[in-house]
C-alpha distance (Angstrom), angle and dihedral (degrees) to the residues before:
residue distance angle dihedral
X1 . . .
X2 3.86 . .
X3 3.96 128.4 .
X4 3.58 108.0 -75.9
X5 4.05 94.8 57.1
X6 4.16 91.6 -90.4
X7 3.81 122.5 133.3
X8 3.39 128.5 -160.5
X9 4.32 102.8 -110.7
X10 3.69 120.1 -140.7
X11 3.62 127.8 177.0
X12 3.30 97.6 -152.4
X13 3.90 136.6 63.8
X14 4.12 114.6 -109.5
X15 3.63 110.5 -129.3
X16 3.72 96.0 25.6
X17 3.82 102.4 144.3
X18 3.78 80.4 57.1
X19 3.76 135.6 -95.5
X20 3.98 128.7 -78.6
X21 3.59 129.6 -86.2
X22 3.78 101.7 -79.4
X23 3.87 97.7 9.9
X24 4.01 117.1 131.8
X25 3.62 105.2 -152.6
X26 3.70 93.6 -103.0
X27 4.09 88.8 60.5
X28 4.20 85.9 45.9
X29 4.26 90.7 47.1
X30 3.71 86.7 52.7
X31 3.75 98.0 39.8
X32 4.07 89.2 45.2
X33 3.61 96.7 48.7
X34 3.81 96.3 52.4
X35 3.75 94.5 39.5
X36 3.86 89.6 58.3
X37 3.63 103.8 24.9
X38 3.41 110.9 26.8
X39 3.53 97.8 -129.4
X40 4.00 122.3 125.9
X41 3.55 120.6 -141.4
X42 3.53 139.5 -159.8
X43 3.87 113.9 -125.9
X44 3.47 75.2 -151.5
X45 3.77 99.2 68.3
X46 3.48 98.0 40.2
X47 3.84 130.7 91.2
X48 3.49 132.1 -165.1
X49 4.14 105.5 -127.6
X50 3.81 94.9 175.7
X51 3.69 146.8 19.5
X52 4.18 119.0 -172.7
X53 3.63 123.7 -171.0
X54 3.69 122.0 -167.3
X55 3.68 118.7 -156.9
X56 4.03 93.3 -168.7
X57 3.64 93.4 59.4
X58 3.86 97.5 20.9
X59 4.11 89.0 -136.1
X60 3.40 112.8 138.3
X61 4.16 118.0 -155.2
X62 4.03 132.6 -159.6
X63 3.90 113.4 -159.9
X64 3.65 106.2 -159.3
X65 3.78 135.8 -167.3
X66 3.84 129.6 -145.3
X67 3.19 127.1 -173.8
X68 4.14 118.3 -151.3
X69 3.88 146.6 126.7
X70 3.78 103.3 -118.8
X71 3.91 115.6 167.0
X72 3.56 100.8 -125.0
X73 3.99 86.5 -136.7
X74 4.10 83.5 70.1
X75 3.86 96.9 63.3
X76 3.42 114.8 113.9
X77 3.77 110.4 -159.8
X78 3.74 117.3 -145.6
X79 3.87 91.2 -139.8
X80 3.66 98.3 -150.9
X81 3.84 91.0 58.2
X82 3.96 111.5 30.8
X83 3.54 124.7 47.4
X84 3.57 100.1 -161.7
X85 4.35 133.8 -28.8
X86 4.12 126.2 -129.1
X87 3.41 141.9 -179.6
X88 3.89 120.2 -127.5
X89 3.57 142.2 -161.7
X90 4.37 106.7 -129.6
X91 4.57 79.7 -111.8
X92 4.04 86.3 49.9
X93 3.87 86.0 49.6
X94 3.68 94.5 41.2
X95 4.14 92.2 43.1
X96 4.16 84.5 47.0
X97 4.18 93.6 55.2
X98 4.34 86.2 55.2
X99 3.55 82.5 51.1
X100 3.09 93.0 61.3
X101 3.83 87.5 -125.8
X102 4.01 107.5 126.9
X103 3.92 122.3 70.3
X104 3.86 107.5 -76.0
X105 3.67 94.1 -117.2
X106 3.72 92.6 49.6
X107 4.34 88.0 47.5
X108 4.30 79.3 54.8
X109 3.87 89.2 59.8
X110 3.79 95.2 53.5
């Protein structure tokens, strides 16, 4: 999230092959976010708003929030991971998750 209330929208889940050996899931948000955005984050600045645990599947997910001012002009998109990056208002996010347009398990969060 960046001044202004608008968070960057992803429809997919960070970390979702898994984190590394010894990694808490803050360590593998930070790690995933700069390996396929560029951005670095403070672990600091971040908060974790969610955590869902699936007993079908035995997964076990951490949604996290940052909060930043990154110049959207400064992303650098690991190609072979993100499509494409946006800035949203929180009713852009909320009209995107009835869409059906965010990651299911983020749309569970909301």
């Amino acid at each position: 999230m960046r001044k202004g209330g608008y968070y960057y929208a992803s429809n997919r889940v960070f970390g979702q092959s898994g984190g590394l050996s010894g990694e808490d899931s803050l360590g593998g948000a930070l790690r995933e976010v700069n390996e396929e955005l560029g951005i670095i984050l403070n672990p600091k600045d971040g908060q974790r708003i969610s955590r869902i645990c699936r007993e079908q599947t035995r997964d076990l997910y951490d949604v996290w929030v940052f909060y930043k001012d990154v110049d959207i002009s400064d992303i650098t998109l690991q190609e072979t991971e993100v499509v494409d990056v946006k800035w949203v208002t929180d009713e852009e996010l909320i009209k995107m998750e009835r869409k059906g347009e965010l990651h299911p398990l983020l749309a569970l969060t909301m």
